[in-house]
Structure formats: structure tokens, C-alpha cells
C-alpha positions in Angstrom: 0.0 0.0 0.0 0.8 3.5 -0.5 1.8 5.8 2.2 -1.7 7.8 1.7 -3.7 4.5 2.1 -4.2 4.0 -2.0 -2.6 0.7 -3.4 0.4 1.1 -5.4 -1.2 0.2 -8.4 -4.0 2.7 -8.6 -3.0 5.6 -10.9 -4.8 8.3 -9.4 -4.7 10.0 -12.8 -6.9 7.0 -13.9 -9.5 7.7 -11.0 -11.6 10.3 -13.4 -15.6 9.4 -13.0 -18.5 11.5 -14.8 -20.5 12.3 -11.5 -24.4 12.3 -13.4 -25.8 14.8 -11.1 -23.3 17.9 -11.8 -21.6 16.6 -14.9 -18.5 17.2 -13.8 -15.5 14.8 -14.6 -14.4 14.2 -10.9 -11.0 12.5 -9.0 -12.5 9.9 -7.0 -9.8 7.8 -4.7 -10.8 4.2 -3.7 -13.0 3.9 -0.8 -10.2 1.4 0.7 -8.5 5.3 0.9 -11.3 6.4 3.8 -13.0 8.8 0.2 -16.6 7.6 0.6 -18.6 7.4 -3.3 -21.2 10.1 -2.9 -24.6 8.9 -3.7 -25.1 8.7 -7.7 -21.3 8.7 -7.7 -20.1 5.2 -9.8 -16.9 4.0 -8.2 -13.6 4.4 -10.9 -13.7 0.3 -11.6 -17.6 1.2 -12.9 -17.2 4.3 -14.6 -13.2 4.3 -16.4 -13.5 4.8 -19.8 -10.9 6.1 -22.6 -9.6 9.4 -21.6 -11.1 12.2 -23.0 -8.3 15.1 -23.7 -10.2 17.0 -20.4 -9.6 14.1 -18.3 -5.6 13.6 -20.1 -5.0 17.1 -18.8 -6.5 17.3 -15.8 -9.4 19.7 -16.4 -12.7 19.2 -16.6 -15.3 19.3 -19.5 -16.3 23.3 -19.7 -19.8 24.9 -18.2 -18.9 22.7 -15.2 -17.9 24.0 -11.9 -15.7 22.7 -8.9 -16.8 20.8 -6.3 -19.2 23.1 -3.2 -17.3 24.7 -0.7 -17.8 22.8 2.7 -19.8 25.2 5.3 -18.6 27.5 7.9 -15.0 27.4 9.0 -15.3 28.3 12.7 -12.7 28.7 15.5 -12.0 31.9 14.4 -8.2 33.1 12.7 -5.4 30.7 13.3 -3.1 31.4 15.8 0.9 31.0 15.1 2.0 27.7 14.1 -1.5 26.0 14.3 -3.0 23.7 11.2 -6.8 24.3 9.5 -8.7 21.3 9.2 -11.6 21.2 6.5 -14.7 19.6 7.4 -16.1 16.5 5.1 -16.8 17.3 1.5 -20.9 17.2 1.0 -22.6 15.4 -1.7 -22.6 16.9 -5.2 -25.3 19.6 -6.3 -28.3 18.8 -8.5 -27.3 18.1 -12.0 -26.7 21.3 -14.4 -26.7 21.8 -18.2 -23.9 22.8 -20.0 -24.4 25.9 -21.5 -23.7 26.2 -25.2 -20.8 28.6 -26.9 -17.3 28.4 -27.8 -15.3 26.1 -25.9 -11.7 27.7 -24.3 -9.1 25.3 -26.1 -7.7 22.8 -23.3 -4.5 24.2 -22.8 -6.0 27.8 -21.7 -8.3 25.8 -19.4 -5.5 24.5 -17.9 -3.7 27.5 -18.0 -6.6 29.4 -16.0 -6.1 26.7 -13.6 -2.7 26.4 -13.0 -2.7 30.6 -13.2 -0.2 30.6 -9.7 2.9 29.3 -11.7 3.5 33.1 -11.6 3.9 32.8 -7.4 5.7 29.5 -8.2 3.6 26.9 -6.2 0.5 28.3 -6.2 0.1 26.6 -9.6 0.0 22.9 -8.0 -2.2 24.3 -4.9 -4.7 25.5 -7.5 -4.7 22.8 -9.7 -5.0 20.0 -6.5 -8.5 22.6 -5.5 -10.4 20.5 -7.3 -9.0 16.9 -7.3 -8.7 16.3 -3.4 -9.1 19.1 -1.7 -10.0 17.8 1.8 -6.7 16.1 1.7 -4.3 18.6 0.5 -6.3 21.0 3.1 -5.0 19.3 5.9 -1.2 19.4 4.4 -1.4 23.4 5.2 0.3 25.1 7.9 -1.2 28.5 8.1 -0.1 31.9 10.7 -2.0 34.8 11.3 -1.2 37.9 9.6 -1.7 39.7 12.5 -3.7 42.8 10.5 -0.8 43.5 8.9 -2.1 42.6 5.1 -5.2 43.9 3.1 -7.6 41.6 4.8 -7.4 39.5 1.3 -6.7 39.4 -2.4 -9.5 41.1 -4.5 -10.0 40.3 -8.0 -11.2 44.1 -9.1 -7.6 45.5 -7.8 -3.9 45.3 -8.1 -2.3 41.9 -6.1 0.5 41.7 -3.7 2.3 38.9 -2.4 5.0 38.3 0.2 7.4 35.4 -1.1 9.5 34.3 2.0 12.4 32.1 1.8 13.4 31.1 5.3 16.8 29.5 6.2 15.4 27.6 9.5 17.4 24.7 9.3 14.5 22.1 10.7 12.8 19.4 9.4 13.9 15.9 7.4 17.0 16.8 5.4 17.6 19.9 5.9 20.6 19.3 8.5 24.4 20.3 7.7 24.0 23.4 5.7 25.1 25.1 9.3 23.5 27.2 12.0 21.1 24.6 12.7 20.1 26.0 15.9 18.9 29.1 14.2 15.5 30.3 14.3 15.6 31.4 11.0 15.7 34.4 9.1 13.9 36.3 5.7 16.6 35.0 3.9 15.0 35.7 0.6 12.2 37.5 0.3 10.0 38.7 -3.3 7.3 40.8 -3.4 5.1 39.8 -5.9 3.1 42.7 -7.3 0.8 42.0 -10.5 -1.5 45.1 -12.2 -5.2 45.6 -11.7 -5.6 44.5 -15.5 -3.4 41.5 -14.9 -1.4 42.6 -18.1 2.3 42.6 -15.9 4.0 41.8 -12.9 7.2 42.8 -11.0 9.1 40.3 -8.7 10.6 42.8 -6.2 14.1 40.7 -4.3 14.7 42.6 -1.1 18.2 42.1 0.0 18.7 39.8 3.3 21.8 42.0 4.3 20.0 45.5 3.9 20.1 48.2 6.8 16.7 49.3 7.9 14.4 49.8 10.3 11.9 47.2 11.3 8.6 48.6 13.1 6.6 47.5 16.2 5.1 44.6 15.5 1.4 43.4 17.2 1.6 39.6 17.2 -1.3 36.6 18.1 0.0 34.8 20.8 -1.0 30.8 21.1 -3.3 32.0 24.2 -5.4 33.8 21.7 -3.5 37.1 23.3 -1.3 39.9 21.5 2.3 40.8 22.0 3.7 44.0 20.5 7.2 42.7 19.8 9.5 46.1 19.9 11.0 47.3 16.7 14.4 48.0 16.1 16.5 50.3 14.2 19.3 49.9 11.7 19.3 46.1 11.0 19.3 43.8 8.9 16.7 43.2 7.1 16.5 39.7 7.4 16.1 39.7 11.5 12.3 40.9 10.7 11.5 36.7 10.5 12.4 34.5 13.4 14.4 37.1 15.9 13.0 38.2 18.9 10.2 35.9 17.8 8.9 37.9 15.1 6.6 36.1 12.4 6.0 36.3 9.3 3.4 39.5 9.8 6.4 41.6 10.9 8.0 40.8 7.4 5.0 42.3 6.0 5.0 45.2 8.0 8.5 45.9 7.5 8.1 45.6 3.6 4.9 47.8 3.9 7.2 50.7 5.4 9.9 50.3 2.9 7.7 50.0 -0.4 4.7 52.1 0.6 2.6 49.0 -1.0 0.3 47.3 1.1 0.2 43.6 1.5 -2.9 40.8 0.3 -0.8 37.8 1.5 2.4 36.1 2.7 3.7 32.4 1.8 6.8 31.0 3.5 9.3 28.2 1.9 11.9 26.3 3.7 15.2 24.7 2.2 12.2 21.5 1.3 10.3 23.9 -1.2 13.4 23.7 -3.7 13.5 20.4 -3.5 10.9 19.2 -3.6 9.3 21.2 -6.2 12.2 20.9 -8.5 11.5 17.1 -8.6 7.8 17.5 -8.7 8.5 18.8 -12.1 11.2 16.8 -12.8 14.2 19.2 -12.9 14.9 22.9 -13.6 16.9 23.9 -16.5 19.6 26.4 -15.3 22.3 27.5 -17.9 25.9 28.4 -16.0 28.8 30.3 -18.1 31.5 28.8 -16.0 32.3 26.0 -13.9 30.9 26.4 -10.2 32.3 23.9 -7.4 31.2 25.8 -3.9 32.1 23.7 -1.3 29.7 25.7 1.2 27.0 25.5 -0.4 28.2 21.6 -2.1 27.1 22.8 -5.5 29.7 21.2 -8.4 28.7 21.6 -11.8 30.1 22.1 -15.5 29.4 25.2 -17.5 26.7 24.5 -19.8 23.1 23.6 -19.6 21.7 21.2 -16.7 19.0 20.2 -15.2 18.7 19.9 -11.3 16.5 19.2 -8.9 16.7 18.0 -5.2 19.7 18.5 -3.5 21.4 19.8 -6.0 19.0 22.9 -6.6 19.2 23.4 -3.2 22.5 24.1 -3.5 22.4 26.3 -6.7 20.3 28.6 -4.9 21.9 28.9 -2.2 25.4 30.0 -3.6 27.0 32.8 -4.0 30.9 32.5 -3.4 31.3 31.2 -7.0 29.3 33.6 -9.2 29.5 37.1 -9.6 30.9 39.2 -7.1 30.2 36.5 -4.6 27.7 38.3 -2.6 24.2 38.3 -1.9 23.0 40.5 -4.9 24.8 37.7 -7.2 22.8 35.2 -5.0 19.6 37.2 -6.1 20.3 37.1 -9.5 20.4 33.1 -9.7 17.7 33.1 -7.6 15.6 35.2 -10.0 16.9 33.1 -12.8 16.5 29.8 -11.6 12.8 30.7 -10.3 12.1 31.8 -13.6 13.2 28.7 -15.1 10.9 27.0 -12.7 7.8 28.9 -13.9 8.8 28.2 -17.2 8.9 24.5 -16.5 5.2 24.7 -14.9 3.7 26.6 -17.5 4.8 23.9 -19.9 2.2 21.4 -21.5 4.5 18.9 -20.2 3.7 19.8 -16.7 0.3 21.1 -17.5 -1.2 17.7 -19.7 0.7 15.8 -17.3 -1.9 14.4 -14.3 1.0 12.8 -12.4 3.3 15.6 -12.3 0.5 18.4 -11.0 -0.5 15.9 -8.4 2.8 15.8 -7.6 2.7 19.5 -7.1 -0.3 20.2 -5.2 1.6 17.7 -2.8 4.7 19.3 -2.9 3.5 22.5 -2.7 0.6 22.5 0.5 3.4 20.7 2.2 6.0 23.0 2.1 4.2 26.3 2.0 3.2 28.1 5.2 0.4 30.6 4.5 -1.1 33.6 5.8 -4.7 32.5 7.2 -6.6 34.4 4.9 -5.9 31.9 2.1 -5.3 28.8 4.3 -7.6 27.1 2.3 -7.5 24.9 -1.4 -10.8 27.0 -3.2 -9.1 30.5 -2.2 -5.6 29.4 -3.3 -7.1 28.6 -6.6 -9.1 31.4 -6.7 -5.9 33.1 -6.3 -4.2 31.2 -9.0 -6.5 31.4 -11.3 -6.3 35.5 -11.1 -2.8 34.8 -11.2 -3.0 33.0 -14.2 -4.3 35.7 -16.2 -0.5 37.2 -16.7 1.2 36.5 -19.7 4.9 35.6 -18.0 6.7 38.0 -21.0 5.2 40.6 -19.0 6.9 39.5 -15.3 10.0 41.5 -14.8 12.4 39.9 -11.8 14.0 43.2 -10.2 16.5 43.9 -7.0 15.4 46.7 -4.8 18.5 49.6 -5.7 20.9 49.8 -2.9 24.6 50.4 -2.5 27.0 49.6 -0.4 26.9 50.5 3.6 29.1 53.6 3.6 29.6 52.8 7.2 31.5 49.7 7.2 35.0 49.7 6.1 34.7 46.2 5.0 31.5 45.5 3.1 29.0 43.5 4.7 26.0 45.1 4.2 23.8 47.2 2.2 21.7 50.4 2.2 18.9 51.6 0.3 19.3 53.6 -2.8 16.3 55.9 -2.1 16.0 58.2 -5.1 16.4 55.4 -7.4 13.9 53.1 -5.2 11.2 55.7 -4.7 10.8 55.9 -8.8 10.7 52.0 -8.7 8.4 51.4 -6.3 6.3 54.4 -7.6 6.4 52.3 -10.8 4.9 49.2 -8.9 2.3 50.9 -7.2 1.0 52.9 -10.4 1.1 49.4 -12.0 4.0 50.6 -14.7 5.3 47.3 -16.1 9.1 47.4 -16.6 8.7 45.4 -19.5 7.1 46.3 -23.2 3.9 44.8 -22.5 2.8 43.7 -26.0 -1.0 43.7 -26.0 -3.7 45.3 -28.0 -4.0 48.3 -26.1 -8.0 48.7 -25.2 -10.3 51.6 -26.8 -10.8 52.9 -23.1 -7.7 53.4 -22.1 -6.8 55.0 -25.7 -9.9 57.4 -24.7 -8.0 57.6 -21.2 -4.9 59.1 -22.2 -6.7 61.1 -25.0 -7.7 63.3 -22.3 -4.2 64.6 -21.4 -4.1 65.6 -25.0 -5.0 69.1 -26.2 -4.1 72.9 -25.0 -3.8 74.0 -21.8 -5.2 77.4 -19.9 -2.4 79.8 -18.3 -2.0 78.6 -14.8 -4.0 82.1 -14.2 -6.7 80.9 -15.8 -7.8 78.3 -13.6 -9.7 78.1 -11.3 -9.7 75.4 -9.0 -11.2 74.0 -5.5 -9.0 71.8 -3.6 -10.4 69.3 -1.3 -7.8 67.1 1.3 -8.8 63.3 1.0 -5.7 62.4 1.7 -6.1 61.8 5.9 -3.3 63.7 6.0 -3.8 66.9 7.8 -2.9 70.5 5.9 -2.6 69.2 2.9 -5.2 71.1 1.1 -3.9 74.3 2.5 -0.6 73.1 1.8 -1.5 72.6 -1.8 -3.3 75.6 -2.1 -0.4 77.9 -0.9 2.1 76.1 -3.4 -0.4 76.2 -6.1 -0.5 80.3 -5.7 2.5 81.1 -4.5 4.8 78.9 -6.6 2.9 78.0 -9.6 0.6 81.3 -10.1 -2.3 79.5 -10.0 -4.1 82.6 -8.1 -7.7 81.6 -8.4 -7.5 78.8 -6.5 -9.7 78.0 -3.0 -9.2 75.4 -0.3 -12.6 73.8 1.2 -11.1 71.4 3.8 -11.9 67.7 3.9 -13.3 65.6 1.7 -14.0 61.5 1.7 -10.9 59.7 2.0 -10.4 58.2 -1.3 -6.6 56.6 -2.5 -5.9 58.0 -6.0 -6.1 62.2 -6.0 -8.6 63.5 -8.9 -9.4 66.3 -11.1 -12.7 66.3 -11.9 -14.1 69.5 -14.6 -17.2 70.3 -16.3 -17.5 71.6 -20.0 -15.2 73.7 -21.3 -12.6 73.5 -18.6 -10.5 70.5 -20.3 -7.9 72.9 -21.0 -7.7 74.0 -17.0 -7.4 70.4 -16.1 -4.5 69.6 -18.4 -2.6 72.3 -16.9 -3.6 71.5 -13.5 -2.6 68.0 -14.1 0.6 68.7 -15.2 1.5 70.6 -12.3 0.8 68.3 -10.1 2.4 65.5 -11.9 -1.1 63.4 -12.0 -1.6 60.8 -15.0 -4.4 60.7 -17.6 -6.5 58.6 -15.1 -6.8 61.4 -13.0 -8.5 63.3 -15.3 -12.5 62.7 -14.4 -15.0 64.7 -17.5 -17.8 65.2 -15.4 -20.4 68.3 -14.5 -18.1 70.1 -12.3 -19.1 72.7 -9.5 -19.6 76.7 -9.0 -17.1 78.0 -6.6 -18.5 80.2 -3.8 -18.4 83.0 -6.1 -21.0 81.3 -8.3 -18.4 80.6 -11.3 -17.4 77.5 -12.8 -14.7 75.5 -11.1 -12.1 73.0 -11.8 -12.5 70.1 -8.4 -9.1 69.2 -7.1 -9.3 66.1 -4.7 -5.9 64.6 -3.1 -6.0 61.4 -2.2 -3.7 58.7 0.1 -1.3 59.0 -3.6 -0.2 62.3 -2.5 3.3 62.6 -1.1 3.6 66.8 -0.6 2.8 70.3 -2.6 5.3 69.7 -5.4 5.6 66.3 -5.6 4.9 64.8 -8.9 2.1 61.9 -8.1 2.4 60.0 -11.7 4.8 57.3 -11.8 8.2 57.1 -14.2 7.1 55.5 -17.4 10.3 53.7 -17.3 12.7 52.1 -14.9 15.9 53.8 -13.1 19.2 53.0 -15.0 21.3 50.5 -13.4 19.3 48.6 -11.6 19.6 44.4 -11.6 16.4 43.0 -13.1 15.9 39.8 -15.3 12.8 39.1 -17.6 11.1 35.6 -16.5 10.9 34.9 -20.5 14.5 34.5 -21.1 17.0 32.2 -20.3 20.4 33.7 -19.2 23.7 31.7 -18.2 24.9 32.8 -15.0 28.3 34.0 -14.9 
């Protein structure tokens, strides 16, 4: 017998039955397994038949849907460290026709369900959704985000996930790479950022050895109670996981505070993630310009093109005496390329029309994944995924937060933050600018968008504007207002205090003030999107008035609010498309 309860000889990729009442093409295990048929359910001896190409590639005929979500979770958010348990799947809904229309070609089905190869695992968690959920369920070890995130992903706005990398060196195999009595740290860590419109995506590598502050951090105790664990200044990044028994909430705080973005989620890897999802899929293609032999991280190969898994990719990712400079920002930059690679390989119709390999996976994946509780569960993983899937990978840019070296030290250890040059990137990130050519049709609306900067523009004494603060942050319409006349001439301009707090700023104008709100808009640095054609308002004087509203985007009187259009010089990105040989 298997290890799961399944004989050997059962090919779970051969357990697809045609459940009558849903029409769904389901994964039923033996009921030797402990999986009880559902009623109206045929057992796989009854009901195998010759594979249709849904059931070869693991999806399922379309108009059907995936199996109900079980009812209410209970016991309230997970506390550090402690497991979700589903409760029993129920019995399949009455049966539904499929409704008529053009059928998605099998591959983008797939695609739509694999969508998390972009976040590099949640590709087999969202796939395994809808073969055996209740099981993979109880593979996941989830941790409270302790407020820290967004509350959730939402499909109508920009995603952001934390990708942690921890170097706790626990669990089976995982001794003799040295400190093994560490707690661990944030040894890698990747912001994941994708657009609102899905069309990009930028893989933000935050250096383990940059100096920065780490904040005050409120954290769930396992008596249900909260501990504010103190902050500290001028640190290592990497001491935000694991020291003074921070979790992984006080990495999302600290990236917050840094980036300015605001967090959905948080997954954390150990040294068993490489390995074991570089075997799931059979091996990672890596490309090296010279020979590497590292005896501290054991990792001895040839120049030329390989393909590792295991042990072995452990140990490509985790050198970094042998290539480049032989720091960490080297270390980055295999990272990047290697993870790209492993996207690559699950994006492939060899992984994706392969049954075995994404059951492989979603096993490999819900086992070594700890997850913020928010998404400690198979449906909202794939729901996740399959918003994920929606980016075309041309369009994900790897990229290294700028820094330099710490001016401080005499002999270089660690790293500070290049702030002019990281302000314009993570601008970029938060206005969704991709830092990559994004080569798609570009839609009429956003044509009719940017068609709106376009045109003449009044004298800045021409316009007339009222500003409104719905920023939350105090004086900034009066601020505004005095920079606006003062500085920029813009003399017949009024302040009327506080509006609805809303996150983008706005210039909203009536008829025949187009020309007002260009000029407006280019003084304040604000993109086409900003620009809202609407009835406008009579000032107190009874004339017609441009509406200036700031929102949680403004940064001071002065400050241009649009992001760069392209990325700073210099900085250390690669493009998940591409294959490049490290040197």
C-alpha cells in the first residue's frame, strides 16, 4: 500500500468518473483510501472509460464547476503555528446543463487553472483545488497575519504577495547546511506585485543584508492574546522573520514601510520547497557560463546547460561565493533566474497535460508552503491562481530593490537603500508601470483615457480650482493651495477642507474647462486617469470651477504623483521569459 492508504497500483490520474448529477468529470480515490462514493457517484472500476483530452489534462469538460465549498469554518483566525482542518466534502449539487458557446481550447483551461505558476507553487495548490481538496487542506500550515495585510486578495484591484524564503534549518534533510540552531531568518524574500488588469507583474528581491528599520510589531500569541514585539533600528533586514520571535506579519509590516505598498498575502518556503518542487516537475533547467564547485553550499557543476532538482538545486540557490561578485546581490540574480526557469517548467504542456506531475505539485506545494490565514484554504488558493494565471509571463520582470554599499562599514558587509532610485521603482509598482514592453492590443478605453491629457492648456492664471484634502493627511489642502498660488501662479485657487478619503487624487471639470485640467494635471504631476469629465461645480463666487481632490497617492505640494514611465538606470532585473547563463 501506498503511504496515503491508496494501493500502489491505482493511478490516481486513472481515477476520473462522470459524477451524473453535476456533470463534472471528478477525481475519485478508492473507498479502501477512507473517500466515501457520494450517492449517484459510480466507483472508478464502474465508470473508467478512454480518456477524454479534459480528463488527459486534468481539467474538466467546460460549463462545469468545482466541487461546493464545505460550510462554515469556525474557531475563528489561526493562531501561530497551528493547522486548518476542512470539514467533510458534502454530496454533489443537482445536475446542471452545459451551457452552449465556444469552448476555451484545453490548454488555456488549464492555464486558467494552474494561473499561480507566476507565485511559483500556487500553480499545484490551484490545480490539486479541485482533485482532493479535503486532503491537501490538511497538508497546510497556516499563521496569522496579524492585521498587517489587506484583509485579502480582491479580483477588481492590483495583487501583492510576500514570497518568503526562510533559512530555518529544521525538518527531514535539511541538516548540515550550518547554524542549525537558528531560528531562522527572511533570507530571501520577493514581493510579488501583478496590475489591476493583470497585463504585468514585477518580482521585487529585497536584499537579506539591507540596513533598515523594522517597526513595532502586534503579534497573536498561542493564548489567543497579543504581544507588541518592539521594533528595532538599523538592521538587517533579514532579522524581521524569526528574531526576537517575530513572524512572518512583521515581514509584511516591514516591507509595507519600505515600499509604501500594502500587503494581500504572505507564503513561507523552507530549504524543502526547492527540493521538492524541483523534482515534482522533474528538474529545472539552469544554464551556467563557467564551472561552479562551492564547497559551502556543495554545489559542483560544469558550464553549460543542466538540469537539477533536489539537492542539487538546493544548492544552486543557495550559492553565491562562485558567481559574480560572490555576494548576496549575485545570489539574487540566480535566484531570480532559476525561479524563472521553474515557472517556465510549470507553465509547460508537459507539466500542465501531465496528471501525475500536477499531483505531484499540489503535494509538494501545501506541504511545504506556510500561509497567511486568509488563504489557508485549497478554493481561495485557486481562486488566487487562477487571477494569477491571467499574466502573460513575457510581461513578469524579476528586479532587485536599488541599494549600494553601507558607507559605514570599512569592509562591506551590508547594504543600504538607494532611495532616489527606489522611490521611482516602487512608484512604478504601485501605479502598476510594467518594466517590461507589454505587448497587448491596447484597449479603446484606455486609448480614450490618455486622450484626455491631449489638447491645450489654460495659463496657470486661468484656472480656477477648489481643492479638497482626501488624503487623511492633515494640511494638505492648504498646503496645496499655498504652493499652487504662491509657486505656480495659480491665483484663483480655494481650499474647502476635507473631503471623503479616497486613495488616488482626482481632477474632476465640467464643459469647457478641459484645457484648466491639463494644466492642473501637469503641475501636479497626475496621469491621464486622473483626469474625471464630469459636471463640475460653481465655486463660492458662483463661477465654474475646476474640483481638485488629493487622495492617500499624494506625497507633498510639489511632488509629482504620476509614476516614471520607465525604470531607473542601473538597476539588476531579469525578464522571467528569457534564459540567461549565470556568470
Amino acid at each position: 500500500m501506498a503511504g496515503d492508504g491508496r494501493a500502489d497500483d491505482i493511478d490516481p490520474a486513472d481515477q476520473w468518473v462522470l459524477n451524473p448529477q453535476t456533470g463534472d468529470y471528478e477525481l475519485r480515490l478508492s473507498p479502501s483510501a477512507g473517500q466515501p462514493t457520494p450517492t449517484g457517484v459510480p466507483g472508478p472500476r464502474r465508470a473508467r472509460r478512454a480518456a477524454t483530452p479534459q480528463q488527459q489534462s486534468g481539467a474538466r469538460p467546460q460549463g462545469t464547476r468545482s466541487p461546493e465549498r464545505p460550510g462554515g469554518r469556525g474557531g475563528g483566525e489561526q493562531v501561530p503555528g497551528q493547522r486548518r482542518r476542512r470539514a467533510p466534502q458534502p454530496e454533489a449539487a443537482g445536475g446542471r446543463r452545459r451551457p452552449k458557446g465556444k469552448k476555451k481550447s484545453t490548454g488555456k483551461r488549464i492555464l486558467a487553472w494552474t494561473g499561480g505558476s507566476v507565485a511559483f507553487v500556487i500553480v499545484a495548490v490551484g490545480v490539486g483545488g479541485y482533485l482532493y481538496y479535503q486532503h491537501l487542506n490538511d497538508n497546510i500550515t497556516s499563521v496569522s497575519d496579524d492585521g498587517a495585510g489587506t484583509g485579502g486578495f480582491s479580483k477588481d484591484r492590483a495583487i501583492n504577495i510576500l514570497l518568503i524564503g526562510t533559512d530555518k534549518r529544521s525538518g527531514e534533510g535539511n541538516k548540515g547546511y550550518g547554524d542549525e540552531g537558528s531560528v531562522g531568518h527572511a533570507d530571501t524574500t520577493l514581493l510579488l506585485h501583478v496590475s489591476k488588469d493583470r497585463s504585468n507583474a514585477t518580482a521585487l528581491s529585497i536584499p537579506r543584508d539591507m540596513i533598515t528599520d523594522i517597526p513595532d510589531c502586534p503579534t497573536k500569541q498561542d493564548d489567543g492574546s497579543t504581544k507588541v514585539i518592539p521594533g528595532s533600528q538599523n538592521v538587517r533586514f533579514n532579522e524581521s522573520l524569526g528574531q526576537s520571535e517575530r513572524t512572518p506579519s512583521c515581514v509584511m509590516r516591514t516591507v509595507t514601510q519600505i515600499t509604501g505598498i500594502k500587503l494581500d498575502h504572505f507564503m513561507v518556503a523552507d530549504f524543502n520547497a526547492v527540493k521538492t518542487l524541483s523534482s515534482a516537475v522533474d528538474g529545472v533547467d539552469v544554464c551556467l557560463a563557467k564551472d561552479i564547485d562551492d564547497p559551502k553550499s556543495h554545489l559542483k557543476l560544469p558550464a553549460g546547460e543542466h538540469s537539477i532538482e533536489g539537492e542539487e538545486a538546493l544548492a544552486f540557490v543557495r550559492t553565491r561565493h562562485s558567481v559574480g561578485s560572490g555576494g548576496d546581490l549575485s545570489r539574487i540574480q540566480l535566484q531570480q533566474q532559476f525561479l524563472s526557469s521553474l515557472m517556465r517548467k510549470l507553465k509547460s504542456n508537459d507539466t500542465l497535460t501531465n496528471p501525475k506531475k500536477m499531483i505531484s505539485l499540489a503535494e509538494a506545494g501545501t506541504k511545504a508552503l506556510t500561509v497567511d490565514s486568509k488563504i489557508a484554504d485549497i478554493m481561495k488558493l485557486r481562486d488566487l491562481g487562477m487571477e494569477l494565471g491571467k499574466l502573460d509571463m513575457k510581461n513578469l520582470t524579476f528586479v532587485t530593490t536599488p541599494v549600494d554599499d553601507n558607507p559605514a562599514e570599512k569592509v562591506k558587509a551590508t547594504v543600504v537603500l538607494n532611495q532616489a532610485k527606489a522611490d521611482e521603482l516602487f512608484s512604478m509598482m504601485r501605479e502598476d508601470v510594467s518594466l517590461t514592453e507589454v505587448k497587448k492590443q491596447e484597449k479603446k478605453e484606455k486609448a480614450a483615457v490618455a486622450a484626455r491629457l491631449k489638447g491645450p492648456r489654460a495659463a496657470a492664471g486661468d484656472v480656477r480650482v477648489d481643492v479638497y484634502n482626501g488624503s487623511a493627511r492633515n494640511g494638505a489642502a492648504q498646503e496645496t493651495l499655498t504652493w499652487l498660488q504662491t509657486t505656480e501662479g495659480v491665483t484663483k485657487s480655494t481650499q474647502l477642507g476635507n473631503a471623503s478619503q479616497q486613495a488616488k487624487t482626482t481632477v474632476e471639470y465640467g464643459p469647457g474647462q478641459a484645457d484648466q485640467a491639463r494644466k492642473l494635471a501637469d503641475l501636479m504631476g497626475l496621469p491621464a486617469a486622473a483626469l474625471k469629465p464630469g459636471k463640475g461645480e460653481k465655486n463660492a463666487q458662483g463661477l465654474p470651477a475646476v474640483v481638485l481632490t488629493l487622495g492617500a497617492d499624494f506625497k507633498g505640494a510639489g511632488v509629482p504623483i504620476k509614476a516614471p514611465s520607465k525604470a531607473p538606470d542601473g538597476i539588476q532585473k531579469v525578464e522571467a521569459d528569457k534564459t540567461v547563463c549565470a556568470k
